[in-house]
C-alpha positions as CSV (number, residue, x, y, z in Angstrom):
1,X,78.5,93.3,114.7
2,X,75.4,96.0,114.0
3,X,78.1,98.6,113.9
4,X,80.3,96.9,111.2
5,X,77.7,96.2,109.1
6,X,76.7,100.0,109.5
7,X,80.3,100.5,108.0
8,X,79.6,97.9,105.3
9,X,76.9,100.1,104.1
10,X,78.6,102.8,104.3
11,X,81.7,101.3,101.6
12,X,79.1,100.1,99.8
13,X,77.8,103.6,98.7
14,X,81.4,104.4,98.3
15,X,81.9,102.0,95.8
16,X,79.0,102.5,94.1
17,X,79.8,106.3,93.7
18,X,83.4,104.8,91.6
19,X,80.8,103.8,88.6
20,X,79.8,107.5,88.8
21,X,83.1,108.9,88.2
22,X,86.3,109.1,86.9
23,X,88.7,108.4,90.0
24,X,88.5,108.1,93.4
25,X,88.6,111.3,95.4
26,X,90.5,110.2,98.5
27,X,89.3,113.8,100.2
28,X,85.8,113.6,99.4
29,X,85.5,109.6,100.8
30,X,86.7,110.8,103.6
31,X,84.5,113.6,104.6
32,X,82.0,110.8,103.4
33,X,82.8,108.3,105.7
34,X,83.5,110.7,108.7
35,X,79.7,112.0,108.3
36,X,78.1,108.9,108.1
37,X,80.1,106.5,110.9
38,X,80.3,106.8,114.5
39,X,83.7,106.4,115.6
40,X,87.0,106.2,113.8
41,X,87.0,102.4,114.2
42,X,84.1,101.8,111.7
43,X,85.6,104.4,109.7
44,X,89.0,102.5,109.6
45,X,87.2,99.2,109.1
46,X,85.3,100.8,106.2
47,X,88.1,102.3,104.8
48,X,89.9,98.9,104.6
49,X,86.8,97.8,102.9
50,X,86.5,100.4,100.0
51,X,90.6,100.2,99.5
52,X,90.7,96.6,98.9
53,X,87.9,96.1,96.8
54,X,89.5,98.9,94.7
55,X,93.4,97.1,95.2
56,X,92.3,93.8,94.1
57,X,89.3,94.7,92.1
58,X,91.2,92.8,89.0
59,X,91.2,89.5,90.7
60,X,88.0,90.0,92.5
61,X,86.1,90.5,89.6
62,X,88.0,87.4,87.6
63,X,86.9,85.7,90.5
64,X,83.1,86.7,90.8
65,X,82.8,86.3,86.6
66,X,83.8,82.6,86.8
67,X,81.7,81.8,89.9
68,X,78.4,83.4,88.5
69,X,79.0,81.2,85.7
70,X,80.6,84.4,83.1
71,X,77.6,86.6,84.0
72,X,79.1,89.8,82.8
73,X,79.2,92.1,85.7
74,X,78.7,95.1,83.9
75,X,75.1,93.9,83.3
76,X,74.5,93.9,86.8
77,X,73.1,96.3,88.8
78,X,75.5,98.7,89.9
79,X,74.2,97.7,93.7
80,X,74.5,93.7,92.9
81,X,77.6,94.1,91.1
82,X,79.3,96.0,94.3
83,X,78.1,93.5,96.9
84,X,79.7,91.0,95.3
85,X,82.9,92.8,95.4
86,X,82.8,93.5,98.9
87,X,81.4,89.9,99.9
88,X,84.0,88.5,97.7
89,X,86.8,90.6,99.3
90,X,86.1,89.7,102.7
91,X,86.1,86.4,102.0
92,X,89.4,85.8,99.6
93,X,91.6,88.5,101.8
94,X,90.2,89.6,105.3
95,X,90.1,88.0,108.3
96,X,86.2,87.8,107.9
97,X,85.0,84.0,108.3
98,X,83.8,83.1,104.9
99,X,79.9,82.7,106.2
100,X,79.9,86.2,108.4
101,X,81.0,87.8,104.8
102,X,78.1,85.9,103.3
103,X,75.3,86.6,105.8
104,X,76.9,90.3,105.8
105,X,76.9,90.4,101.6
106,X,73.3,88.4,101.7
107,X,71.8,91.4,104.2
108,X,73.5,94.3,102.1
109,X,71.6,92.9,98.8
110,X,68.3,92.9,100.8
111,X,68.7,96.2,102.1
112,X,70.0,97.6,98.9
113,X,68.5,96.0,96.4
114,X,65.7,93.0,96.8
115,X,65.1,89.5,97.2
116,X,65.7,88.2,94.1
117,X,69.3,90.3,94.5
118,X,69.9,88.3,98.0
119,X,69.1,85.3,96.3
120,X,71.7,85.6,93.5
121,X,74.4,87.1,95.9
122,X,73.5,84.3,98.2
123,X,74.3,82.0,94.8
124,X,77.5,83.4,93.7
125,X,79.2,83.5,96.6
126,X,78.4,80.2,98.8
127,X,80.2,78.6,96.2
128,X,83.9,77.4,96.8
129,X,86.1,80.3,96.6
130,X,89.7,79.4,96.4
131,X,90.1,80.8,100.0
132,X,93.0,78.3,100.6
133,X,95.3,79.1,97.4
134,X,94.5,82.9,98.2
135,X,95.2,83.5,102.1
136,X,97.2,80.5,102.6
137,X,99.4,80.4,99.7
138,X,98.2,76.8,98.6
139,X,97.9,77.5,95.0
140,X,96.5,74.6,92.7
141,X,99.3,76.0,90.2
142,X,102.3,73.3,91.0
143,X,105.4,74.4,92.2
144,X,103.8,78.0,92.6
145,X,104.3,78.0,96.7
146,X,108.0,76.8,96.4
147,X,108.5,79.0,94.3
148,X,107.1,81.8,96.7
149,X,108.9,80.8,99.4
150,X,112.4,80.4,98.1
151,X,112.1,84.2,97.0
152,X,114.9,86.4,98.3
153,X,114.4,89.7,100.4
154,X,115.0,91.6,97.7
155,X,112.0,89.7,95.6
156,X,109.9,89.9,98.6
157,X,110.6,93.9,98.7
158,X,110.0,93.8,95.3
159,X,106.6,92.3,95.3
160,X,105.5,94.7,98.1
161,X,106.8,97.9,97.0
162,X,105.8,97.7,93.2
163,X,103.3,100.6,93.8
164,X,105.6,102.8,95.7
165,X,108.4,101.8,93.1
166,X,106.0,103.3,90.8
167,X,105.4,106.3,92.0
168,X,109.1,106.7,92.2
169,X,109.8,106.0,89.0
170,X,107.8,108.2,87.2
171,X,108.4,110.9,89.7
172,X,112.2,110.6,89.6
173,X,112.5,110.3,85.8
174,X,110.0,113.6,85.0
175,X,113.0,115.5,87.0
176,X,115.6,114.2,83.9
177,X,114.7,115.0,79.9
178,X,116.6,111.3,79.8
179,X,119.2,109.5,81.8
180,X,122.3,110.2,79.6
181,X,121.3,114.4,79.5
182,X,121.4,114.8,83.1
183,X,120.2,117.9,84.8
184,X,121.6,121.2,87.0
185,X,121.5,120.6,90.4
186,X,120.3,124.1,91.9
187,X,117.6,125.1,94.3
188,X,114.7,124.3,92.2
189,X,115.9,121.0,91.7
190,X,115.9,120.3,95.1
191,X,112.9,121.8,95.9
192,X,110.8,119.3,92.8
193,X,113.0,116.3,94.6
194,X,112.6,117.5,98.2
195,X,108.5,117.1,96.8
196,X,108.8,113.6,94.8
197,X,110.4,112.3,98.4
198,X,107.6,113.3,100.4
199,X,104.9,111.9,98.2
200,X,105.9,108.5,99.5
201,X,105.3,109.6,102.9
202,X,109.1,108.8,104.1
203,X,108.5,112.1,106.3
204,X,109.4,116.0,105.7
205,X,112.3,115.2,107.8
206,X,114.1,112.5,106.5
207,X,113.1,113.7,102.6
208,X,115.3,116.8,103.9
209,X,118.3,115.1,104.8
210,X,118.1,113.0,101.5
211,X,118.1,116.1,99.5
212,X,120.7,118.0,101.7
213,X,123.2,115.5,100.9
214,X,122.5,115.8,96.9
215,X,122.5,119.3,97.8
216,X,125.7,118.8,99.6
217,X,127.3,116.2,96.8
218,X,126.3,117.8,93.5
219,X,125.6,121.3,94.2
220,X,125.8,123.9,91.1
221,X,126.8,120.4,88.9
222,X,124.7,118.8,86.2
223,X,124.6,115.3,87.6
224,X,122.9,112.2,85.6
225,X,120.2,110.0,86.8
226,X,121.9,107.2,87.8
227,X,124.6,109.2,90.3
228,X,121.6,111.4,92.3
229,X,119.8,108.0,92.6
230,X,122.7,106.3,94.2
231,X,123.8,109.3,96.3
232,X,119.6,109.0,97.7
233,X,120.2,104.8,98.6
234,X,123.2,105.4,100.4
235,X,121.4,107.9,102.3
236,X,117.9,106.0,103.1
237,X,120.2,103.0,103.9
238,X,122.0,105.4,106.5
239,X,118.6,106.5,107.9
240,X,117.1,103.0,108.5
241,X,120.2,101.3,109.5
242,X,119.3,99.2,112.2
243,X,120.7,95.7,113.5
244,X,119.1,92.2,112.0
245,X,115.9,92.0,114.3
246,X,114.5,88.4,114.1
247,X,112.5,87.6,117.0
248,X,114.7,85.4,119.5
249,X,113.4,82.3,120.7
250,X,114.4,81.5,124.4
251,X,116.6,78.3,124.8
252,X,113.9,76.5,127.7
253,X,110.5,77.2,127.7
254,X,108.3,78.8,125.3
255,X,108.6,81.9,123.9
256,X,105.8,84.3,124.6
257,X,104.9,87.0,122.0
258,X,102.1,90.0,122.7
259,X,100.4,91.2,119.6
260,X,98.9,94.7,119.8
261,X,97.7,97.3,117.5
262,X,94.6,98.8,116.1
263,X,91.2,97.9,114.8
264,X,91.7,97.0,110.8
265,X,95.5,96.6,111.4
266,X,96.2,93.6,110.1
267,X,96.7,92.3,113.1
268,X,95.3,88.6,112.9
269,X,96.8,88.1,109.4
270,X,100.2,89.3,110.5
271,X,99.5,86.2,113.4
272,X,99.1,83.9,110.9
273,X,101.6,84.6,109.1
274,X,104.4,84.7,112.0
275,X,102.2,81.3,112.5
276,X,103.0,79.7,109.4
277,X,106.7,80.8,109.6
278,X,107.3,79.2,112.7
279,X,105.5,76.4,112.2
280,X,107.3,76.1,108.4
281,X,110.3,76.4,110.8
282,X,109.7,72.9,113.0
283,X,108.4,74.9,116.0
284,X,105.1,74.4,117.6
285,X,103.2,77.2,118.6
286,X,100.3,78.1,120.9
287,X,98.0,80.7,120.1
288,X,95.9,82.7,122.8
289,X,92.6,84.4,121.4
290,X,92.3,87.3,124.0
291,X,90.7,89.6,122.3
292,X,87.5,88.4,123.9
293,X,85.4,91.4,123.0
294,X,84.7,90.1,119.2
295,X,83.3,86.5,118.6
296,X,84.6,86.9,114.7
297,X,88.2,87.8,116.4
298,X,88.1,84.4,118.0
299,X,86.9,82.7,115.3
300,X,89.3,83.8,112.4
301,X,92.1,82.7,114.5
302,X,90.6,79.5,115.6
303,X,90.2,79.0,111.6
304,X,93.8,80.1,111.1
305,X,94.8,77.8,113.9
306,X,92.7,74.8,111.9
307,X,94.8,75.5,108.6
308,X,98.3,75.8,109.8
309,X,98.2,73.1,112.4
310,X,98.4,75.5,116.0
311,X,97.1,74.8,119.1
312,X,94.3,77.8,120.0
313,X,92.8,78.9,123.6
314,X,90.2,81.1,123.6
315,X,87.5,82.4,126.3
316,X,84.0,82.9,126.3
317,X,82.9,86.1,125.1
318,X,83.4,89.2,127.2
319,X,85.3,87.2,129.3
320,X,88.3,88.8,130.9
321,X,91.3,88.8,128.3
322,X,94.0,88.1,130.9
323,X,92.4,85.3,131.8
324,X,92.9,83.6,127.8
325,X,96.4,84.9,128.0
326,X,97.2,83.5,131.6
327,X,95.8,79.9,129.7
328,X,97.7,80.5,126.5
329,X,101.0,80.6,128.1
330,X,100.0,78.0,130.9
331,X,99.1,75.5,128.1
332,X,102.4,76.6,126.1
333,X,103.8,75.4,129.1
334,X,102.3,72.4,129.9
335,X,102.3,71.1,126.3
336,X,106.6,72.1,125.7
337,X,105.4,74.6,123.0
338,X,108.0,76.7,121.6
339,X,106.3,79.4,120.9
340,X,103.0,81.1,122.4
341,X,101.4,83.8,120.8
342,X,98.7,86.5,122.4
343,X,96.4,88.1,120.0
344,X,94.5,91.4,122.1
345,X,92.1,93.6,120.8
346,X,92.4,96.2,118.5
347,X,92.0,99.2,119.8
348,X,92.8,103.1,119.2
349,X,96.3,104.5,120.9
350,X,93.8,107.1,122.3
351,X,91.6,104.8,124.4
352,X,92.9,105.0,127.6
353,X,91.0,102.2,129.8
354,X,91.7,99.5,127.0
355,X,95.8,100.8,127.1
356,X,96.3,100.2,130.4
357,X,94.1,96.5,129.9
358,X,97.7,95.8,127.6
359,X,99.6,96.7,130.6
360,X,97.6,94.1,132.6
361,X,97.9,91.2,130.1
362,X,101.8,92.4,130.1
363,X,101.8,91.5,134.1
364,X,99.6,88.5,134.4
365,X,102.0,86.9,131.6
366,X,105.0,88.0,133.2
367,X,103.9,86.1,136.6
368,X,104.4,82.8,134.9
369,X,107.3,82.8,133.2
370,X,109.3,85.9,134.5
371,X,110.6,87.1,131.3
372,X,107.3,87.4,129.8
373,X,106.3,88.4,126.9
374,X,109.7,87.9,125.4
375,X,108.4,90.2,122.7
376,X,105.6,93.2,121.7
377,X,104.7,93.3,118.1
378,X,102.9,96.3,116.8
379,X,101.7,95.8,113.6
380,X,100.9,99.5,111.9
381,X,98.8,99.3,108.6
382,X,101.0,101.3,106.1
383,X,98.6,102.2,104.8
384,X,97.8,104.7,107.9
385,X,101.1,106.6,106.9
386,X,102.2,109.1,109.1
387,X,99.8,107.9,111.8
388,X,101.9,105.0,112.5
389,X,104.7,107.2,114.6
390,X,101.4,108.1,116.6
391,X,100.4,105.0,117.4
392,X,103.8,103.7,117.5
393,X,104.9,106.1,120.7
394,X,101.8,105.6,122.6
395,X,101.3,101.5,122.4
396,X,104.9,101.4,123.4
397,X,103.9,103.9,126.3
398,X,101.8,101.4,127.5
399,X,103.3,97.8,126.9
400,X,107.1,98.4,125.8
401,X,107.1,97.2,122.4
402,X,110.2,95.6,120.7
403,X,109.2,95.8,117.2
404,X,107.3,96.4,114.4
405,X,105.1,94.1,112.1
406,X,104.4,96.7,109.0
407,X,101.5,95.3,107.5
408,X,99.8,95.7,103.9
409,X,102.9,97.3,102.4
410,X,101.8,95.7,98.7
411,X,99.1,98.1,99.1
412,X,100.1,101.4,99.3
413,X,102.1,103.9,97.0
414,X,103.9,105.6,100.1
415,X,106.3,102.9,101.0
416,X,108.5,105.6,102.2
417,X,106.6,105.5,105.2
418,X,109.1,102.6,106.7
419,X,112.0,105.4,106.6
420,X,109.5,107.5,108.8
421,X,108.5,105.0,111.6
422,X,112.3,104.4,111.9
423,X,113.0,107.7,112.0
424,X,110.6,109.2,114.2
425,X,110.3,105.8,116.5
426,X,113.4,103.8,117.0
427,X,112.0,100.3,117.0
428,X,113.5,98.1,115.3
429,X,110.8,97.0,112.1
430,X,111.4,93.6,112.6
431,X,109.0,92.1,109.4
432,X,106.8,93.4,106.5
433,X,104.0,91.9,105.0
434,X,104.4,91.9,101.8
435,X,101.3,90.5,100.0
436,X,97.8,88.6,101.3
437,X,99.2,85.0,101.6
438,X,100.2,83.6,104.7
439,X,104.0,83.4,103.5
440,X,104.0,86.9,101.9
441,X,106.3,87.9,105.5
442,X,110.0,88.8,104.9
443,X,112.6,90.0,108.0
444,X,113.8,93.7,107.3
445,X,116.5,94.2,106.2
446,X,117.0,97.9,105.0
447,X,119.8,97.7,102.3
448,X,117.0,95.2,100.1
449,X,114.2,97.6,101.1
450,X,116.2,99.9,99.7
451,X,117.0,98.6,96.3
452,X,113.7,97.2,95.8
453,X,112.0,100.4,96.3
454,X,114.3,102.0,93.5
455,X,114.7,99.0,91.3
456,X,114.4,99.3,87.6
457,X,114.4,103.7,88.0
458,X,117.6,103.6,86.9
459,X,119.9,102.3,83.8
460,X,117.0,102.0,81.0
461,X,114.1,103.5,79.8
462,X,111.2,103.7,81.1
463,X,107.9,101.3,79.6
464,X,105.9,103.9,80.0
């Protein structure tokens, strides 16, 4: 855990440089953290760190205001004030058990500041933080959850998309004076749209195709708003066509499930949240903890397990990770589970020994039941953009994978990044996450993705 708290220092004077200045400069935080962290784990794990504090800053500091008892934390030291934020994050919307993101906040203060700053961190946030309503979805506001989960796909997309939807909409309305003047469709046109579509990171490719067929449909024509954007949905929803990809249960036994992915994924989250959607669904599941390399791995899911009413195998640890999935399905087994998850641990598509360790939990599970694992997620952060085809071809180099979890969609601006992976992968992207609660999962479907990315662009003005 030294290490991660090396990259919790390391955010830290990240966020305290954002009092210093304007706007974050995504360049210059990089070449920050690259300097000052070891290997590109910590500086993924520290990135996470600096982007959510800054994603949910809003909330967090709501949060922190009414638990120091409307302490104003603008006069706070700059140093108290951003330890909070980062203790406070870890606790309401990563997979860090609440007292490791204490301890960790508590250290940082000491470090950073003094005792008396320990003290007071120490104070704010051992109180009862509405962990429950924030991860799980259990809001105190009645009705709020229903209301959550009977939300259509296209609200779901809607909810996760709103920055890329954004992005888009001010991007695709500065290429109009207004929506009933339309505009020449000519070369430098497409060459401002070809620009606007790679921005969300859907991939130079695909952006080319898109503006190829406006090229092809409305060349030398002055076309409105309305008709290029519906000529550009037709065509995304012809570039991530893919058939409905729920995960299929087997009729006898249980249904065994491999998670793999990288280090600050999402991966433990995206368990819970398959978790809670089977379990919401009348099926029981098993969950093996086989990433045996990090004690706070096993613990979050044995505290996800605790909430959402799982059964949970884990291992001593260092133990041997086969050994914890070998269990995991056993006890699926022996208890007629219906489903059996496998968490592993996050690792880099680069590391080599730990890639072929997937290929041995792959075989050891297959020796029990045959068809085993029935499915490999990957969940990619999309956040990582492009990196995602990277890490995409190489897991599924080593274990097969069937699909694709896309995780922390609500908190990016380059939601175009879906059209990409399907594009330049060919899995099927089987579910998104679309927020931090442990319901905020929807199935893919690519004709809502669609639409919710460019809802609202088109047919009135913009509020801006």
């Amino acid at each position: 855990m030294a290490n991660r708290s090396r990259a919790r220092e390391v955010a830290l004077q990240v966020l305290y440089q954002d009092d210093f200045r304007s706007e974050p400069d995504p360049g210059e935080d990089e070449s920050f953290l690259h300097a000052r962290l070891s290997n590109d784990e910590l500086v993924v794990f520290a990135r996470s760190l600096v982007n959510g504090v800054r994603r949910n800053r809003g909330e967090i500091d709501a949060e922190l205001s009414q638990k120091a008892d409307n302490w104003s934390l603008h006069r706070m030291a700059a140093t108290d004030r951003n330890v909070l934020r980062l203790g406070a994050f870890e606790i309401l919307y990563s997979d860090t058990p609440n007292r490791v993101a204490i301890n960790e906040a508590i250290e940082l203060a000491k470090r950073f500041g003094s005792a008396q700053s320990a003290q007071f961190v120490n104070g704010v946030l051992d109180r009862d933080f509405s962990i429950s309503s924030t991860v799980t979805g259990q809001d105190s506001t009645a009705g709020q959850s229903k209301e959550i989960t009977l939300m259509g796909l296209f609200d779901k997309f809607k909810q996760g998309l709103k920055k890329t939807n954004r992005l888009l909409n001010t991007d695709i309305r500065d290429l109009f004076k207004s929506e009933s003047e339309g505009r020449l469709i000519d070369d430098e046109f497409l060459d401002e749209l070809l620009e606007r579509l790679v921005k969300t990171d859907m991939g130079v490719q695909p952006a080319m195709d898109t503006t190829e067929q406006i090229r092809k449909d409305f060349r030398a024509r002055v076309v409105k708003m309305d008709d290029m954007v519906a000529v550009i949905k037709t065509k995304l929803k012809e570039l991530m066509a893919q058939e409905s990809a729920p995960i299929q249960t087997v009729e006898q036994g249980p249904t065994v499930i491999m998670v793999v992915g990288v280090n600050g994924s999402g991966k433990t989250t995206s368990i819970a949240k398959l978790t809670k959607m089977f379990i919401d669904d009348k099926k029981s599941v098993v969950l093996g903890a086989a990433d045996t390399f990090r004690a706070a791995a096993v613990q979050q899911l044995t505290i996800w397990a605790e909430r959402l009413g799982a059964t949970i195998v884990t291992g001593e640890t260092g133990s041997d990770p086969a050994s914890v999935a070998h269990r995991a399905v056993a006890k699926a087994v022996e208890i007629g589970a219906d489903i059996c998850i496998v968490d592993t641990a996050g690792r880099l598509q680069t590391q080599q020994s730990l890639m072929n360790e997937l290929s041995k939990l792959h075989r050891v599970m297959a020796k029990q039941i045959p068809e085993a694992p029935h499915e490999v997620l990957l969940v990619l952060d999309s956040t990582t953009g492009q990196n995602g085809i990277s890490q995409a071809k190489h897991f599924t180099e080593a274990v097969n994978c069937t699909g694709i979890v896309l995780a922390k969609l609500d908190g990016t601006a380059k939601g175009g990044v879906v059209v990409a992976i399907r594009q330049g992968v060919g899995l099927p992207v089987k579910y998104i996450g679309v927020g931090e609660k442990a319901e905020d999962l929807a199935l893919f479907d690519a004709d809502a993705f669609v639409d919710a990315l460019f809802d609202e662009i088109t047919g009135k003005d913009s509020e801006e």
